[in-house]
N, C-alpha and C positions, 0 to 999 in steps of 0.2 A: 644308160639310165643310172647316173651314181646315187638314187636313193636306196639300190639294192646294196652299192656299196657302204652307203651312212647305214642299212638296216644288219646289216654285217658287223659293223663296226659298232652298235649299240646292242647286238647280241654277244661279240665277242667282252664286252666290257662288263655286263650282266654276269656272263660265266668266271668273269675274273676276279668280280666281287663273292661270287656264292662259292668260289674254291676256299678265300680269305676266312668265310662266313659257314661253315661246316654247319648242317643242320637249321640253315635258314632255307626257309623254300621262297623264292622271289613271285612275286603272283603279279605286280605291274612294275612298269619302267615308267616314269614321266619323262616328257621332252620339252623344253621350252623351242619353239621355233621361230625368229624373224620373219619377218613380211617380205626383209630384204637376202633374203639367204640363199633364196632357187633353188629352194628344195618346194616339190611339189607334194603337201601333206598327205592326200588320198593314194600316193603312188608309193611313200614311202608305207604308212600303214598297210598296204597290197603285199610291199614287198617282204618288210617285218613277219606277219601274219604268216606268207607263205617258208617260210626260210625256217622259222620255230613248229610250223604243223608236224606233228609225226615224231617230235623229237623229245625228249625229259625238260625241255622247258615247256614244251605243251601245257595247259595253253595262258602263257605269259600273253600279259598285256598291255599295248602302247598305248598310252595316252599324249596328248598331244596341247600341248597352249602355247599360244598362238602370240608373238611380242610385235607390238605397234612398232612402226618405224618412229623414232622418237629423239629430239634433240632439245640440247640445253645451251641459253643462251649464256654469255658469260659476259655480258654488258649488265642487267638486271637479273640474273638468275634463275629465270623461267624455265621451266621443262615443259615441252609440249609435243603433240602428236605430229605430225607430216603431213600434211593431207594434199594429196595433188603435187608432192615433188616439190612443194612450197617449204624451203628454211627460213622462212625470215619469222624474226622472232612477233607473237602478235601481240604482245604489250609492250615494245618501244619499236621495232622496227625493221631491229640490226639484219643484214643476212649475213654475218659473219660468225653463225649459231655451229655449235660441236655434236657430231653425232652420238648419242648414249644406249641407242637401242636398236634393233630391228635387222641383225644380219646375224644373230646369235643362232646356233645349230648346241646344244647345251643338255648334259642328263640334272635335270631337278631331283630326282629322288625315285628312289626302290622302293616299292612294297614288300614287306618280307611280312610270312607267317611262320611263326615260332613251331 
């Protein structure tokens, strides 16, 4: 199960910042997560939750948003969502469209209280 390992590695990075951060206390983590990433969201939150219980980050909390599989055409410009594994761009055509989103594993931001 490597979401124990992803949950591992956003707690060890959590205590990296509040070592930097003396007298901030962190109360949540954000995560942006892709569609396309294989991480399985409810498993990582499982494993998060279990891993911080009992511990001086008790009780930090993940938060979790969620990034569309999303790509950009570079014939017209268009950014659009993926639906169905379908690249081809839907305002000219092209499927020769560049991936811009949805495999991203990423910390968005700490909550700290003073």
């Amino acid at each position: 199960m490597h979401e124990m390992t992803i949950a591992q590695s956003l707690i060890n990075a959590v205590r990296a910042h509040a070592k930097r951060r003396q007298g901030e206390r962190i109360v949540a983590v954000g995560l942006r997560l892709g569609e396309l990433s294989g991480v399985d969201a409810e498993a990582l939150k499982f494993g998060f939750d279990s891993l911080i219980k009992g511990t001086d980050l008790d009780p930090l909390e993940l938060q979790i948003e969620h990034a569309p599989h999303r790509h950009r055409c570079p014939t017209c410009d268009r950014e659009f969502d993926v639906i169905d594994y379908d690249v081809s761009c839907p305002q000219c055509g092209t499927s020769q469209t560049e991936s811009i989103s949805g495999d991203e594993i990423e910390i968005i931001y700490l909550e700290v209280e003073d």
